[in-house]
PDBQT receptor file of N, H, CA, C and O in Angstrom, charges set to zero:
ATOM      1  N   UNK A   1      30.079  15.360  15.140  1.00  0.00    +0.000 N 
ATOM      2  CA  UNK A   1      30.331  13.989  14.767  1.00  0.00    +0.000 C 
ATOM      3  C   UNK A   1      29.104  13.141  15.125  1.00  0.00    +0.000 C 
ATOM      4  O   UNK A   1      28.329  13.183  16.081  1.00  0.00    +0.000 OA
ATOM      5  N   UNK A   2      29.191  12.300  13.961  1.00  0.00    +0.000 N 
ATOM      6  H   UNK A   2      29.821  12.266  13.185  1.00  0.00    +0.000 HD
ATOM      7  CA  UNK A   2      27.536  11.576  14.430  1.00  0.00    +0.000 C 
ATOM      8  C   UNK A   2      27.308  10.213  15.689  1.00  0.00    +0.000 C 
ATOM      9  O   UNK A   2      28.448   9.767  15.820  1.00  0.00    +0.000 OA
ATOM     10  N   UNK A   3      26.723   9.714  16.267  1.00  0.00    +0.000 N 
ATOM     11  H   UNK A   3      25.797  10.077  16.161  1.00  0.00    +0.000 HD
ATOM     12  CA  UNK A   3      26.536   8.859  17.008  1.00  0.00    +0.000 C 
ATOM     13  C   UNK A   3      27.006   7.455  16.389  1.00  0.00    +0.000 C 
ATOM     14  O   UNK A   3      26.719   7.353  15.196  1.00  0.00    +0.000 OA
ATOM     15  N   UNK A   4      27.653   6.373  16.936  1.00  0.00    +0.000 N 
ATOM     16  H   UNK A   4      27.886   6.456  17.905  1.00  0.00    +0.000 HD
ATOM     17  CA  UNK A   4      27.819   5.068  16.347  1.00  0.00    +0.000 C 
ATOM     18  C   UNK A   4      26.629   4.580  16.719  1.00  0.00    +0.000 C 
ATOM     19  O   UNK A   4      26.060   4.718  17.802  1.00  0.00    +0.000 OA
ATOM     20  N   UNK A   5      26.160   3.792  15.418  1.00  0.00    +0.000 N 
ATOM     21  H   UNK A   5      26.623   3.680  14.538  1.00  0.00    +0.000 HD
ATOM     22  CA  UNK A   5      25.138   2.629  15.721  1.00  0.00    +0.000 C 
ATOM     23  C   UNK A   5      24.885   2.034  16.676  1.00  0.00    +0.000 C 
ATOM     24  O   UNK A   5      25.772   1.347  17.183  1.00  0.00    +0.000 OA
ATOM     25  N   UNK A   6      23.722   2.080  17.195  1.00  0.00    +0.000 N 
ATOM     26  H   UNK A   6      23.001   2.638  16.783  1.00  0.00    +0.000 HD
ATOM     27  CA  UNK A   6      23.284   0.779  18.579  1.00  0.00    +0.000 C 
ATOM     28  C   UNK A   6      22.553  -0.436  17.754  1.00  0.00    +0.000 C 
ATOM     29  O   UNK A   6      21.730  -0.462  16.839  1.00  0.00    +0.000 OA
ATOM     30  N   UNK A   7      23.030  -1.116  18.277  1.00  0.00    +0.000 N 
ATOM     31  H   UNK A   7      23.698  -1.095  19.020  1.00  0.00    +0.000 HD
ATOM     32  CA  UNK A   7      21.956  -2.609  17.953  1.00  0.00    +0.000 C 
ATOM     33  C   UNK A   7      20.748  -2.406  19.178  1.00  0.00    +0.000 C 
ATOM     34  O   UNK A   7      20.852  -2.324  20.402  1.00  0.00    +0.000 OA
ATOM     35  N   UNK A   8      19.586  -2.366  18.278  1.00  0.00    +0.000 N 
ATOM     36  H   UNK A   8      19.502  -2.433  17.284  1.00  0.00    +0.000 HD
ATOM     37  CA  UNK A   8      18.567  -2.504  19.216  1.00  0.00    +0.000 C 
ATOM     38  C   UNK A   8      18.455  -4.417  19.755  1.00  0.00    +0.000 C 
ATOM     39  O   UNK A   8      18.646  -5.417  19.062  1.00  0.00    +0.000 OA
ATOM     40  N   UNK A   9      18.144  -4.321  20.970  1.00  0.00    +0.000 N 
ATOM     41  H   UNK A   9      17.989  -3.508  21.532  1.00  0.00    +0.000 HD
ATOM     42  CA  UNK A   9      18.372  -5.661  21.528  1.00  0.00    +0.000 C 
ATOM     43  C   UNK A   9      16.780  -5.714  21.897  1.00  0.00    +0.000 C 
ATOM     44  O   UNK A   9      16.176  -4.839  22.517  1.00  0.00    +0.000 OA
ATOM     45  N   UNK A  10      16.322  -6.727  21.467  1.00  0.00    +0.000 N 
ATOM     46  H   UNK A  10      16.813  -7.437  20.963  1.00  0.00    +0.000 HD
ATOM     47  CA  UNK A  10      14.616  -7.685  21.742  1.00  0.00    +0.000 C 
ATOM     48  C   UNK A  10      14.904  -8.641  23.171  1.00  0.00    +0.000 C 
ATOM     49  O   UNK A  10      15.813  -9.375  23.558  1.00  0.00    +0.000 OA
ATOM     50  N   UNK A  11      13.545  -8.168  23.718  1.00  0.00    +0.000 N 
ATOM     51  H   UNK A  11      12.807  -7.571  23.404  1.00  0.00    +0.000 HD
ATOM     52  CA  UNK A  11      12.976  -8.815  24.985  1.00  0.00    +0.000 C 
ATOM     53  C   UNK A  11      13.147 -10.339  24.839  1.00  0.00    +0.000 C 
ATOM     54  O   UNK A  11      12.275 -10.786  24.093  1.00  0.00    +0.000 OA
ATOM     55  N   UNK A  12      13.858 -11.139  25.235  1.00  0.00    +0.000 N 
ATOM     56  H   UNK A  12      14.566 -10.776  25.841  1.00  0.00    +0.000 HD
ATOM     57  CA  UNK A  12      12.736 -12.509  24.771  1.00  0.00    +0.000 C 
ATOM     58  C   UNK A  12      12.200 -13.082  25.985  1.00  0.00    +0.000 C 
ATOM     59  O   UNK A  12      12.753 -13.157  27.083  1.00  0.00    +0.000 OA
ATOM     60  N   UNK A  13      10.891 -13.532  25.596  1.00  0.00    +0.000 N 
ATOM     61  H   UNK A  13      10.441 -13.471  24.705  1.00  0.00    +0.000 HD
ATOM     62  CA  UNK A  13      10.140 -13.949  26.260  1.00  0.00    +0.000 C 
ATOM     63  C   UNK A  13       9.760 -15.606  25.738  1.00  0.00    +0.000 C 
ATOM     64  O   UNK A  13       9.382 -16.009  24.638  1.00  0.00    +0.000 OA
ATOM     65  N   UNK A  14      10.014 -16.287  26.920  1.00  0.00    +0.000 N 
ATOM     66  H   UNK A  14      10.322 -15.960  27.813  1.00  0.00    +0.000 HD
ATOM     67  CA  UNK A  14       9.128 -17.614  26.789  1.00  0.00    +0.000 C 
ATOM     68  C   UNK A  14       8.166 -18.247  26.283  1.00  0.00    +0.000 C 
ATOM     69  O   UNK A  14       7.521 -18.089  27.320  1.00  0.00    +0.000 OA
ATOM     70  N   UNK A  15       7.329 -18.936  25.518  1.00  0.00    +0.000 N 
ATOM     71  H   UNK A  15       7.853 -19.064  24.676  1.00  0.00    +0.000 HD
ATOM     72  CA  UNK A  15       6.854 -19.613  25.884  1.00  0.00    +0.000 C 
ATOM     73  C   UNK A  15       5.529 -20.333  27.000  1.00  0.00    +0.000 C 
ATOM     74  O   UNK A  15       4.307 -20.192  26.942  1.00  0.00    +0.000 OA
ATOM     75  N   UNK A  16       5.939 -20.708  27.462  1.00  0.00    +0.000 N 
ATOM     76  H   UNK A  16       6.931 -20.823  27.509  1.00  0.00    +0.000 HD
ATOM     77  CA  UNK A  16       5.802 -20.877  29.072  1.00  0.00    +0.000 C 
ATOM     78  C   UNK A  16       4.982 -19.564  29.408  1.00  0.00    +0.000 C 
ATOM     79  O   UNK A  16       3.805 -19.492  29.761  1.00  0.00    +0.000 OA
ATOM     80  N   UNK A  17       5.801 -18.653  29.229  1.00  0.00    +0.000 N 
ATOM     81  H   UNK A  17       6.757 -18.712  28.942  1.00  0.00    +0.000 HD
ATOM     82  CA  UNK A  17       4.888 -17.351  30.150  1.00  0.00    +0.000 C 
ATOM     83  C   UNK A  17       3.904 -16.862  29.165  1.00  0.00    +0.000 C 
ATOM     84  O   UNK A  17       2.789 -16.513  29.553  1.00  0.00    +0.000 OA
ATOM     85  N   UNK A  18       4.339 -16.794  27.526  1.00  0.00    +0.000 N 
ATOM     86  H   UNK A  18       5.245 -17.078  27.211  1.00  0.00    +0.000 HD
ATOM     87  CA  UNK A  18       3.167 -16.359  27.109  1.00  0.00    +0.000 C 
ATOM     88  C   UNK A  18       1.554 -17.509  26.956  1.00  0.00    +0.000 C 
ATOM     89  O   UNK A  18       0.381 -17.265  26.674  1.00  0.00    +0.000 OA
ATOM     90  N   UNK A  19       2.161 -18.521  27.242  1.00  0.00    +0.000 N 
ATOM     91  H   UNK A  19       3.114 -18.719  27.471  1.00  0.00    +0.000 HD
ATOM     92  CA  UNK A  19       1.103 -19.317  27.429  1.00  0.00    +0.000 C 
ATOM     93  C   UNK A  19       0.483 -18.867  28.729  1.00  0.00    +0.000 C 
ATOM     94  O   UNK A  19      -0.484 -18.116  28.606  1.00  0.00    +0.000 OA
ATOM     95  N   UNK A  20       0.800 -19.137  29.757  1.00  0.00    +0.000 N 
ATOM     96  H   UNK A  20       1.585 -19.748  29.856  1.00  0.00    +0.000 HD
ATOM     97  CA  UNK A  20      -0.140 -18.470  31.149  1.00  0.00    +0.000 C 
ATOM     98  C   UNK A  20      -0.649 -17.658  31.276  1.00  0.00    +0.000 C 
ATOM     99  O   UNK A  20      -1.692 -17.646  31.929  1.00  0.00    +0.000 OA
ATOM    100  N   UNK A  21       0.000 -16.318  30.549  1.00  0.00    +0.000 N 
ATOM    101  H   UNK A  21       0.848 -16.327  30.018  1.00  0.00    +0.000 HD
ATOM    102  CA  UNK A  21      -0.753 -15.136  30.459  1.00  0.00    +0.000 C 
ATOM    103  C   UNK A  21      -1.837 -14.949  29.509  1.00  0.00    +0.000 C 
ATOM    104  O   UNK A  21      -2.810 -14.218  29.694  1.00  0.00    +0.000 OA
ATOM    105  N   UNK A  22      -1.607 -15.654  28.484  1.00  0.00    +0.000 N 
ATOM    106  H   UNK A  22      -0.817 -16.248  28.334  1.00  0.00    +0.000 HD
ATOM    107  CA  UNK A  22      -3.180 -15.838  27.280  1.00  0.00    +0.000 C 
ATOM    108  C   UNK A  22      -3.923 -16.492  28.575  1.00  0.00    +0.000 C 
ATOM    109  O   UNK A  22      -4.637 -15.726  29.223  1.00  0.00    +0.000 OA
ATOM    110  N   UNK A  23      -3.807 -17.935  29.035  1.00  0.00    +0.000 N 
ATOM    111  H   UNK A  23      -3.227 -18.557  28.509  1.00  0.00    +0.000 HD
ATOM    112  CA  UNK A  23      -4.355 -18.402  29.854  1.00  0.00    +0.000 C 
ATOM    113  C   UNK A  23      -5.402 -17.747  30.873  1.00  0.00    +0.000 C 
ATOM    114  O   UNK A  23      -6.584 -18.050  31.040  1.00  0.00    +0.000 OA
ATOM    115  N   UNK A  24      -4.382 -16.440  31.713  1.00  0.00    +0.000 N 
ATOM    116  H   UNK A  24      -3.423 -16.193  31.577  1.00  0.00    +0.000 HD
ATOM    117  CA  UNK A  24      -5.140 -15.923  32.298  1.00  0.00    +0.000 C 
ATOM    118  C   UNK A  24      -6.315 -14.573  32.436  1.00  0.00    +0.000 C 
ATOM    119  O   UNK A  24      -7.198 -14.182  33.199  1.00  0.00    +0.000 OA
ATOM    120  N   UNK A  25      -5.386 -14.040  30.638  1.00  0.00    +0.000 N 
ATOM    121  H   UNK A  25      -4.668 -14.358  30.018  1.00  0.00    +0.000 HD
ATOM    122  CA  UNK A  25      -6.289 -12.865  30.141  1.00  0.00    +0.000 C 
ATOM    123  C   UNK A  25      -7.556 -14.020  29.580  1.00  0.00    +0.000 C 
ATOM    124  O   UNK A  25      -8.668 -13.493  29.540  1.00  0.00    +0.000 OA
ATOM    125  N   UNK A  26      -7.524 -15.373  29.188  1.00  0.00    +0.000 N 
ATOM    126  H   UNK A  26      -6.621 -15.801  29.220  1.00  0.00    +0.000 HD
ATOM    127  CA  UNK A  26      -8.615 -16.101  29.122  1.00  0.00    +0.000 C 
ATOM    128  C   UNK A  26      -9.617 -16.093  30.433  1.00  0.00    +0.000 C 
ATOM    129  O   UNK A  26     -10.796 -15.753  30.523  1.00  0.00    +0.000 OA
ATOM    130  N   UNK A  27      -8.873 -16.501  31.221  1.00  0.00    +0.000 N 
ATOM    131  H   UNK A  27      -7.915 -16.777  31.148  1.00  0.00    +0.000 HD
ATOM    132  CA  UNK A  27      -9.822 -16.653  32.523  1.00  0.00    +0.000 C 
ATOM    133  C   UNK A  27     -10.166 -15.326  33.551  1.00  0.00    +0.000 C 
ATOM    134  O   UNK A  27     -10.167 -15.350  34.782  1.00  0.00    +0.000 OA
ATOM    135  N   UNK A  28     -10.394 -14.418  32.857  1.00  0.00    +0.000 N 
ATOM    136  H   UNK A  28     -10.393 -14.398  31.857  1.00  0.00    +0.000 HD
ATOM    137  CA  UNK A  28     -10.787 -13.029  33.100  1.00  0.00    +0.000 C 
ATOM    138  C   UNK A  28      -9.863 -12.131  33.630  1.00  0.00    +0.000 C 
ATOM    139  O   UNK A  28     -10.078 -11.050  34.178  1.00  0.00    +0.000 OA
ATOM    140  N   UNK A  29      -9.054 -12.569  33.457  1.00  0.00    +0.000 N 
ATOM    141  H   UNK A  29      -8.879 -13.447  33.012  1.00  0.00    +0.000 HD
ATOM    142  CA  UNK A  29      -7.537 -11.535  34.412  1.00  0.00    +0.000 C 
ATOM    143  C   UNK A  29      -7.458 -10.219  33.167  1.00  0.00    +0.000 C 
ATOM    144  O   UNK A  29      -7.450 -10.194  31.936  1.00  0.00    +0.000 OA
ATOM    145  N   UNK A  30      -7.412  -9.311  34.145  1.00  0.00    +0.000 N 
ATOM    146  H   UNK A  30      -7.418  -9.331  35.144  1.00  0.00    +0.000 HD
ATOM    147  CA  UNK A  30      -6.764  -8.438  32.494  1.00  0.00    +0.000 C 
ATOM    148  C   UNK A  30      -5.736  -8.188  32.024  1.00  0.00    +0.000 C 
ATOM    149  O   UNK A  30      -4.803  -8.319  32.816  1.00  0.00    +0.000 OA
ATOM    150  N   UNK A  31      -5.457  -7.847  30.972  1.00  0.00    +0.000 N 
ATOM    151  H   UNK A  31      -6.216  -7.740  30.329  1.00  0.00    +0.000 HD
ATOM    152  CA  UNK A  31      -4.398  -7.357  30.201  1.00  0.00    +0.000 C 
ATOM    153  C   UNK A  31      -3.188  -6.844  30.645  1.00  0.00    +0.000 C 
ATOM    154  O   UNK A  31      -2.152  -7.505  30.696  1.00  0.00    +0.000 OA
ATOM    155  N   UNK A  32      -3.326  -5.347  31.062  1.00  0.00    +0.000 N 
ATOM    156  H   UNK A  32      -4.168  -4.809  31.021  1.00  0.00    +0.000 HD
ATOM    157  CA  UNK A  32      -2.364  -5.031  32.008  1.00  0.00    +0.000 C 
ATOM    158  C   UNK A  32      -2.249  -5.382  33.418  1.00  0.00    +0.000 C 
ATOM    159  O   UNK A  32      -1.588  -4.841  34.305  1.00  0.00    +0.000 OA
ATOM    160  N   UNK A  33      -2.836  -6.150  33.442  1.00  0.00    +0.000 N 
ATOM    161  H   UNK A  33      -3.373  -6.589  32.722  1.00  0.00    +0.000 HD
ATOM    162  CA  UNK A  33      -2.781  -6.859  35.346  1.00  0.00    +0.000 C 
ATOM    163  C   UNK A  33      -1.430  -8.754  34.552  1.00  0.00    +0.000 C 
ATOM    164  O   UNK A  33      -0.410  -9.291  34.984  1.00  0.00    +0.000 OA
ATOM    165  N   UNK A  34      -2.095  -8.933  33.658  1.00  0.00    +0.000 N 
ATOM    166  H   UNK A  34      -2.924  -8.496  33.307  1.00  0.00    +0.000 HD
ATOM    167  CA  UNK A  34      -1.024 -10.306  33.096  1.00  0.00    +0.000 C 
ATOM    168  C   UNK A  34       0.131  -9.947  32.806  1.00  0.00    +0.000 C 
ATOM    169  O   UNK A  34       1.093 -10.678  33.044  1.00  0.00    +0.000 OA
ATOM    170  N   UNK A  35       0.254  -8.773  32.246  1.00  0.00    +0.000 N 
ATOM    171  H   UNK A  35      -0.526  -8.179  32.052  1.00  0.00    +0.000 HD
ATOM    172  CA  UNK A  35       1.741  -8.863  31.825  1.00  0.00    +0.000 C 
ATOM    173  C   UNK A  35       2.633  -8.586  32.957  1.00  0.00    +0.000 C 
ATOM    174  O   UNK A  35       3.642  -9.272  33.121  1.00  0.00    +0.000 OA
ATOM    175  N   UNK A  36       2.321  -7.608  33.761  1.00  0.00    +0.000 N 
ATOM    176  H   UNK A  36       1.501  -7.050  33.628  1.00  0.00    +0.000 HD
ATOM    177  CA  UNK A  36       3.578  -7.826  34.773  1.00  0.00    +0.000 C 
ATOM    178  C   UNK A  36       3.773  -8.877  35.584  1.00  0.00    +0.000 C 
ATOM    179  O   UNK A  36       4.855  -8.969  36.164  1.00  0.00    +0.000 OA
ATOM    180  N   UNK A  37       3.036  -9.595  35.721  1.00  0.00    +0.000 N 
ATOM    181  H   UNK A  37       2.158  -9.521  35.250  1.00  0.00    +0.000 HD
ATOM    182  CA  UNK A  37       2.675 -10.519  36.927  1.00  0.00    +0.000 C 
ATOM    183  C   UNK A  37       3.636 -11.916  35.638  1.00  0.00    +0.000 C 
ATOM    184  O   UNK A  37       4.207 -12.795  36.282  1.00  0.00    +0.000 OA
ATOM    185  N   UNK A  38       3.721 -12.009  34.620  1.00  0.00    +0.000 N 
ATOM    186  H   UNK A  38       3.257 -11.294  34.096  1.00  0.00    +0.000 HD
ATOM    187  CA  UNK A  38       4.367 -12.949  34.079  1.00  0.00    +0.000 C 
ATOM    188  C   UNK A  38       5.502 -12.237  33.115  1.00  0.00    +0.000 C 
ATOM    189  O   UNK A  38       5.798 -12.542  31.959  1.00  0.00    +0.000 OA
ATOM    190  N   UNK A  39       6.069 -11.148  33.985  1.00  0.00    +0.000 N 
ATOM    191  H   UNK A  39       5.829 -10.901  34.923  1.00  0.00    +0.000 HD
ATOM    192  CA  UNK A  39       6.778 -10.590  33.254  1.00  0.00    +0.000 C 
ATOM    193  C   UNK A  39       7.601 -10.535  32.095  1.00  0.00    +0.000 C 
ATOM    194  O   UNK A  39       8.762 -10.748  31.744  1.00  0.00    +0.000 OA
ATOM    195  N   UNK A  40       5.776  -9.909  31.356  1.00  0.00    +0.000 N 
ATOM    196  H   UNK A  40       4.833  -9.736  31.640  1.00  0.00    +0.000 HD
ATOM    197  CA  UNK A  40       5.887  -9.783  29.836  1.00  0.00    +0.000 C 
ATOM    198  C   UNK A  40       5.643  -8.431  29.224  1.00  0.00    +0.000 C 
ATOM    199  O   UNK A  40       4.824  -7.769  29.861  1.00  0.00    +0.000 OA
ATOM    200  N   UNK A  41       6.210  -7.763  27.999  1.00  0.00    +0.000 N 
ATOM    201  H   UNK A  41       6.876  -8.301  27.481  1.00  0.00    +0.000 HD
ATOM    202  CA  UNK A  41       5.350  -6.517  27.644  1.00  0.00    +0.000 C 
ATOM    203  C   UNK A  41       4.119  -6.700  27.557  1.00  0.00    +0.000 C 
ATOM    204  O   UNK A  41       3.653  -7.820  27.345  1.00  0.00    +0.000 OA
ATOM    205  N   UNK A  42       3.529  -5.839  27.677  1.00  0.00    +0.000 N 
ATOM    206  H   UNK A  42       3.908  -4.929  27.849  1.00  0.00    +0.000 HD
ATOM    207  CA  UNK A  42       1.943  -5.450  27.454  1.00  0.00    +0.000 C 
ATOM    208  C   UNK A  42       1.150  -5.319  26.149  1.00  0.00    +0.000 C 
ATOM    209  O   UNK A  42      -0.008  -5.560  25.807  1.00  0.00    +0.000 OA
ATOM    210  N   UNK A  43       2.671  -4.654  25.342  1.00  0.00    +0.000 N 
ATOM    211  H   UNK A  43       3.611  -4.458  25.620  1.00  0.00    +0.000 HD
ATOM    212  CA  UNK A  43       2.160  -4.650  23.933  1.00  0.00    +0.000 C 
ATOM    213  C   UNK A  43       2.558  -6.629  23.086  1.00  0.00    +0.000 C 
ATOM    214  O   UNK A  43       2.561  -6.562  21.857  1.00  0.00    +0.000 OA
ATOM    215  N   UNK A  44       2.714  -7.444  23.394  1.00  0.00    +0.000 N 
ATOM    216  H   UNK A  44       2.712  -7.499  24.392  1.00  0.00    +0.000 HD
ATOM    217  CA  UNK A  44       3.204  -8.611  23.221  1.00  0.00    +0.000 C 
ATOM    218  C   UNK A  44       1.732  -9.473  23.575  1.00  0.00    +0.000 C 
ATOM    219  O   UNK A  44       1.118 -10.209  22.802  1.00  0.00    +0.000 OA
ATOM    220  N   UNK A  45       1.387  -9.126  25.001  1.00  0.00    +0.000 N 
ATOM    221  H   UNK A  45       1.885  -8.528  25.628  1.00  0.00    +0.000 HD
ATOM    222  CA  UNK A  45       0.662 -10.110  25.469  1.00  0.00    +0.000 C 
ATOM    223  C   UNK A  45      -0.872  -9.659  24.581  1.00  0.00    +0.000 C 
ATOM    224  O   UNK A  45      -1.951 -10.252  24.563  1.00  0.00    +0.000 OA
ATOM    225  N   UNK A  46      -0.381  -8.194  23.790  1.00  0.00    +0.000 N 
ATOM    226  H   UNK A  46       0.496  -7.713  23.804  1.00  0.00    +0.000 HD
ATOM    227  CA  UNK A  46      -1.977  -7.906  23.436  1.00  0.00    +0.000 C 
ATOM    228  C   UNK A  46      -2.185  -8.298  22.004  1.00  0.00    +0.000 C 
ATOM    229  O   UNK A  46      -3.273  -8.465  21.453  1.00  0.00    +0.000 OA
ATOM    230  N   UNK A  47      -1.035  -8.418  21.498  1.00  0.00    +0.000 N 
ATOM    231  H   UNK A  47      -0.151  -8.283  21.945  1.00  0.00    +0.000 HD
ATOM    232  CA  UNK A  47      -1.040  -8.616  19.774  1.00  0.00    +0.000 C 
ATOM    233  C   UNK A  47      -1.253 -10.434  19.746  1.00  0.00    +0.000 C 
ATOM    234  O   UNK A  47      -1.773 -11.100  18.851  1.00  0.00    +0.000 OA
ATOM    235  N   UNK A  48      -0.683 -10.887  20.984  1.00  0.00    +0.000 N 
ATOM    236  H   UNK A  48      -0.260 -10.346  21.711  1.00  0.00    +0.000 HD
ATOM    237  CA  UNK A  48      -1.065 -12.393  21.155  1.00  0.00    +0.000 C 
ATOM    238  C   UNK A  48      -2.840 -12.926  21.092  1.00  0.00    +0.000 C 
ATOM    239  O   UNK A  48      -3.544 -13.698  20.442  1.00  0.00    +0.000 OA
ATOM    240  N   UNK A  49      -2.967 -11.912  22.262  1.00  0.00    +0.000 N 
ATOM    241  H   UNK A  49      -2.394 -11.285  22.790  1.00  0.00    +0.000 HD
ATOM    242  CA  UNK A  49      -4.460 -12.021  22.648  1.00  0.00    +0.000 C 
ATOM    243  C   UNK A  49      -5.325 -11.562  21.111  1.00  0.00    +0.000 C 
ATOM    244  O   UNK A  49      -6.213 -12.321  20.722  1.00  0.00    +0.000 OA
ATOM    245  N   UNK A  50      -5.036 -10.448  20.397  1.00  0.00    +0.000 N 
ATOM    246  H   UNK A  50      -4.315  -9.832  20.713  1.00  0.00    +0.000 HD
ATOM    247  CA  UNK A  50      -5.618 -10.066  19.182  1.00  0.00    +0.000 C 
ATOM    248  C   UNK A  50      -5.456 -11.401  18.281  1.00  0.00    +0.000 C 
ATOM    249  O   UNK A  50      -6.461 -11.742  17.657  1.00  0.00    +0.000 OA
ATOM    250  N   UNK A  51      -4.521 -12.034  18.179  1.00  0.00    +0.000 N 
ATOM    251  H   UNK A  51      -3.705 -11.757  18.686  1.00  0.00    +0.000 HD
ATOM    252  CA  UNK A  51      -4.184 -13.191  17.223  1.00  0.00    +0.000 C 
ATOM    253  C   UNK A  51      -5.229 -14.426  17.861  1.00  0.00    +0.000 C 
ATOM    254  O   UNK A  51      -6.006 -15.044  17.133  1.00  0.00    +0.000 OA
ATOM    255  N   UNK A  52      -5.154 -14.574  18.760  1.00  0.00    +0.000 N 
ATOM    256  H   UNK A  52      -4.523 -14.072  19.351  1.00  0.00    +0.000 HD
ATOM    257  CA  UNK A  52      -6.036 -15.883  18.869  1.00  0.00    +0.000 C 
ATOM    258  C   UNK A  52      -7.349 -15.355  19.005  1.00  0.00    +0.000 C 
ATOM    259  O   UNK A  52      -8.136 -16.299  19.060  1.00  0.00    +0.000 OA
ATOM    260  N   UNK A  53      -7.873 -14.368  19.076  1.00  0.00    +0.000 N 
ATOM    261  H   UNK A  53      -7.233 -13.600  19.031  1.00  0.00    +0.000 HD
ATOM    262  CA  UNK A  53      -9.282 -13.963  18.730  1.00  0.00    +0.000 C 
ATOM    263  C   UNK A  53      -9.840 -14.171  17.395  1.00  0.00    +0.000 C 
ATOM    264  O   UNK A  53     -10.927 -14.732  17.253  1.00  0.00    +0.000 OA
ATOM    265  N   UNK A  54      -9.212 -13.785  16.503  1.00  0.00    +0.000 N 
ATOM    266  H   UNK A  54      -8.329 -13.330  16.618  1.00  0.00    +0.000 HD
ATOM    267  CA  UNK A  54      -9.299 -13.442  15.050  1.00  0.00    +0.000 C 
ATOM    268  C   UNK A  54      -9.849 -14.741  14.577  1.00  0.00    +0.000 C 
ATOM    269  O   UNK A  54     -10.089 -14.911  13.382  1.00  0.00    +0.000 OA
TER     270      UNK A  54
């Protein structure tokens, strides 16, 4: 018998935190040192950081 559907459920994240953490991967902090410290994914804070480069 097959498995019932899961709803995959999304992180949400702030605002607020993804602003500080661009902030501080701005002001030389790195990547994986920002996201936990503003507990955020890693892959989030990097597609952010890729977007405001561009």
């Amino acid at each position: 018998m097959s498995q019932p559907f899961k709803i995959k459920r999304y992180r949400r994240c702030t605002e607020e935190a993804l602003k500080d953490a661009l902030s501080g991967v701005g002001n030389g902090m790195a990547l994986c040192e920002a996201a936990p410290v503003f507990k955020l994914p890693r892959s989030t804070v990097l597609r952010y950081v890729e977007d405001t480069t561009q």
